[in-house]
C-alpha positions as CSV (number, residue, x, y, z in Angstrom):
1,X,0.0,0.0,0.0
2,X,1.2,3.4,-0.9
3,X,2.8,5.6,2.0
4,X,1.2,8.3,1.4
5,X,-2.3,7.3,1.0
6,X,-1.7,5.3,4.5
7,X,-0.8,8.1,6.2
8,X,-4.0,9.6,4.7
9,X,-6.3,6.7,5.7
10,X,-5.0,7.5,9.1
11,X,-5.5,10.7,9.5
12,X,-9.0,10.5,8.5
13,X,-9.4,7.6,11.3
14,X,-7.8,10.4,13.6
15,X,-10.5,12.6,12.9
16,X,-13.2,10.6,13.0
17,X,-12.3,9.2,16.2
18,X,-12.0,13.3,17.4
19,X,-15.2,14.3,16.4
20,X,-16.8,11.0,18.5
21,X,-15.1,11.4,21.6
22,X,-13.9,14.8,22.1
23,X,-15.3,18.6,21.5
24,X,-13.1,21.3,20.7
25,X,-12.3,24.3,24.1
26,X,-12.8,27.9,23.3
27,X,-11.6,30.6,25.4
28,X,-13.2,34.0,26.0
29,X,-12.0,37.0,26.7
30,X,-13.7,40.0,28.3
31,X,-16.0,41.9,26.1
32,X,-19.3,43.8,25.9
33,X,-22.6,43.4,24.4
34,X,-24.4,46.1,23.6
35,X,-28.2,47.5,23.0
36,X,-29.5,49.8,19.8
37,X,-30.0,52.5,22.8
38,X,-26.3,52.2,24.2
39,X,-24.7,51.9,20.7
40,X,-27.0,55.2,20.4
41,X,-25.5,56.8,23.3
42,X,-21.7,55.7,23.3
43,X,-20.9,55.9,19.3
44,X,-24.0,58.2,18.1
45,X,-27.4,58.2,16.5
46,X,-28.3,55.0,14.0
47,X,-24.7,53.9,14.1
48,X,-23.6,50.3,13.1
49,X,-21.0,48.1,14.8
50,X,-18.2,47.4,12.3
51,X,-17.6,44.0,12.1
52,X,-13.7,43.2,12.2
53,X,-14.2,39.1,12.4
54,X,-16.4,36.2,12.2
55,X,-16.8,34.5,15.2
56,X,-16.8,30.8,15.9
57,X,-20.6,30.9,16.6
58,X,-22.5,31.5,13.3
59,X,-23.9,34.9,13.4
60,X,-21.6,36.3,16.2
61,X,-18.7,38.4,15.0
62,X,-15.8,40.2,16.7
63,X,-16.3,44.5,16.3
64,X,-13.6,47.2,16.0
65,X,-14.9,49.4,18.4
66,X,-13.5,48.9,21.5
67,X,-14.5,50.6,25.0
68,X,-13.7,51.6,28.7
69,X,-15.3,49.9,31.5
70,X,-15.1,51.1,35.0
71,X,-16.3,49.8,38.2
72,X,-16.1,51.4,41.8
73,X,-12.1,50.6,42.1
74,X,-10.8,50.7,38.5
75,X,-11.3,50.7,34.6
76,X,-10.7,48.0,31.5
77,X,-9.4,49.6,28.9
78,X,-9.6,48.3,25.0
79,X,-12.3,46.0,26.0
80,X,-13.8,44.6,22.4
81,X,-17.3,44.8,21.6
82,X,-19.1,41.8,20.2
83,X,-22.0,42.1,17.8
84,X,-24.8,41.9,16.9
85,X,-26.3,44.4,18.9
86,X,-28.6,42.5,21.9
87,X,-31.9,43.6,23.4
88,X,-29.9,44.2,26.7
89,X,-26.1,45.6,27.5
90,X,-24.3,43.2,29.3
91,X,-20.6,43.3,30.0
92,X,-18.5,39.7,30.5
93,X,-15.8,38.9,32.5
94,X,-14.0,36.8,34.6
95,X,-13.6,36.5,38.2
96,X,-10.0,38.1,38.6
97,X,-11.4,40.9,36.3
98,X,-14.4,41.4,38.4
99,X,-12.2,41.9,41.4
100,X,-9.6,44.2,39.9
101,X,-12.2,46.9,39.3
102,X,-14.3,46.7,42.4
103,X,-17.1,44.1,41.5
104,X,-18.2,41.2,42.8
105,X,-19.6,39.6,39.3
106,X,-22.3,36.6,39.8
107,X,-21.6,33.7,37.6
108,X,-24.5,33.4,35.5
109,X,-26.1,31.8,31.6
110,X,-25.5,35.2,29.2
111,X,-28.7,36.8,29.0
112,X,-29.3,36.6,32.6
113,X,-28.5,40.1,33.9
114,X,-31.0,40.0,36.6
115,X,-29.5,40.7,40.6
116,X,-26.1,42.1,38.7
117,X,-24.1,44.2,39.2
118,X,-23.7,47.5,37.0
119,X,-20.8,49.5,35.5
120,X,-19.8,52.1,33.3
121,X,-19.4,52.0,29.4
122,X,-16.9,54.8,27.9
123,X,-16.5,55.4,24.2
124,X,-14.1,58.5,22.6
125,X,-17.9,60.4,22.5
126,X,-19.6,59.4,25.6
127,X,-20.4,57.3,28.7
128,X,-22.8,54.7,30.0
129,X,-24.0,54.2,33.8
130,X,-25.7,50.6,33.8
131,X,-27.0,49.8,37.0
132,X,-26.7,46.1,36.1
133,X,-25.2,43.9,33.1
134,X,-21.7,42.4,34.8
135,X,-21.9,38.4,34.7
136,X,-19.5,35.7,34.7
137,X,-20.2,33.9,31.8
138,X,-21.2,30.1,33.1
139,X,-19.1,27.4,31.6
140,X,-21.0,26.1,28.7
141,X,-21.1,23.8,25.4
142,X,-23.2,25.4,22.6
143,X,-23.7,22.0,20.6
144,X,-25.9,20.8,17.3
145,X,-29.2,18.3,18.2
146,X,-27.1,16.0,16.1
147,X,-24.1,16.4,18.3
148,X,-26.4,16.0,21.5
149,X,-27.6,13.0,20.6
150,X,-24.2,11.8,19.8
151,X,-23.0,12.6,23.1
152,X,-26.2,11.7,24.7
153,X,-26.9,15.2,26.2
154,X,-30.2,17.6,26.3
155,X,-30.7,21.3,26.7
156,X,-30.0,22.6,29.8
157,X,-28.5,19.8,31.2
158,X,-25.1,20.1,34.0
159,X,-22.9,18.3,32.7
160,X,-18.4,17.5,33.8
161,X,-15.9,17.9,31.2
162,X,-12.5,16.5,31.2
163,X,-10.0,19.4,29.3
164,X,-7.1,18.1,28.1
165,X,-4.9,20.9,28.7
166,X,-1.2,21.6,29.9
167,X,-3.3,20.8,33.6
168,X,-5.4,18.5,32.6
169,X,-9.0,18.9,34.7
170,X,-12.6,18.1,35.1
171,X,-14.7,20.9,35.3
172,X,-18.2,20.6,37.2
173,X,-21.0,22.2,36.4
174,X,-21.0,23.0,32.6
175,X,-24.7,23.9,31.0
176,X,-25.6,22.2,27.8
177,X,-27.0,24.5,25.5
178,X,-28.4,22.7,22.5
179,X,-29.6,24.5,19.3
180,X,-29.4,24.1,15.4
181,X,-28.0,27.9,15.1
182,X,-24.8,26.7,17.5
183,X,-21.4,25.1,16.2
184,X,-20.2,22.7,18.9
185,X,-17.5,24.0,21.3
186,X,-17.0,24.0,24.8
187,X,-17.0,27.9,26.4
188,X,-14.8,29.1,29.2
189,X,-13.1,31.9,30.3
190,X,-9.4,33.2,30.9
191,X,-9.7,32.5,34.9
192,X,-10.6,28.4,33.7
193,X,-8.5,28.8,30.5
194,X,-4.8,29.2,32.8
195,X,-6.5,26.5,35.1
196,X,-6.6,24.2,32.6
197,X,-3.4,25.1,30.6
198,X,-5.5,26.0,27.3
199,X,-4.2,26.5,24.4
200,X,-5.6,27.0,21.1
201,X,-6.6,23.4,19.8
202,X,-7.9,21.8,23.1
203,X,-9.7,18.9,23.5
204,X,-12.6,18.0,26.0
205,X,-14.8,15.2,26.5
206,X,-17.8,14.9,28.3
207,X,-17.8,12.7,31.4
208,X,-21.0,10.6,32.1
């Protein structure tokens, strides 16, 4: 048998084995979301986010505006807006980030900026006091129904995940989120990413 086309063969097996057994780790960084209204206020009437990147998510994207955020004790500065605009602000961060401006941030699903704490937005042109909006993104896996079934998980259910990173770890606690709009990946943020050694390319699998 030729070489080469062995060497093929095998990668393919490689992959297939991959996408059966393990799910690819994303880390996020801190960034905004923000509303028509706030995009209103902070960049000026009827203006439009400029998208600089597609994000791994179909639909999300990475902006070039960037902004200030400031809490009671400090300020993040070059802090990247993601788009599309939402119905609601809200601002993501770790833990450590949290802390270095003042904030206590409750670890919540996105979109649940109920009991949270607020901060405020700064553009070149203006300023934003939200009197809540700060989360700690929850670890999650957005996942396909076909990759659900696959791994024999539903919406909404907690879940452990073994990361294969430089630390290896399980991670308690993860929220399935299952939709047809989603590309599978496992979400965590920078606090998790250094506890787990992440690097781009990391492998997870779910633990049942």
């Amino acid at each position: 048998m030729d070489n080469l086309f062995l060497e093929d063969v095998i990668k393919e097996v490689i992959r297939r084995v991959k996408n059966e057994v393990f799910l690819e780790v994303e880390a996020s960084g801190r960034h905004v979301h923000l509303s028509r209204k706030h995009i209103d206020m902070l960049f000026g009437e009827g203006y439009q986010l400029t998208k600089a990147k597609d994000l791994s998510q179909p639909g999300q994207y990475a902006c070039k505006e960037r902004v200030t955020v400031t809490g009671p004790k400090g300020s993040m500065s070059n802090v990247i807006v993601l788009g599309p605009e939402r119905s609601e602000t809200q601002v993501e961060v770790s833990l450590t980030d949290a802390l270095s401006v003042g904030l206590r941030a409750p670890v919540k699903e996105s979109g649940d900026i109920i009991n949270t704490p607020g901060v405020t937005i700064s553009s070149d042109k203006n300023s934003v006091k939200l009197d809540k909006g700060v989360i700690a993104a929850k670890r999650h896996i957005h996942i396909t129904p076909e990759d659900a079934q696959k791994f024999d998980v539903e919406d909404k259910e907690i879940v452990k995940v073994k990361v294969f990173g430089q630390r290896p770890l399980i991670f308690d606690d993860v929220v399935i989120r299952v939709s047809p709009k989603f590309n599978t990946a496992m979400h965590i943020d920078y606090d998790e990413a250094n506890a787990c050694g992440f690097s781009k390319g990391t492998l997870a699998t779910i633990v049942k």
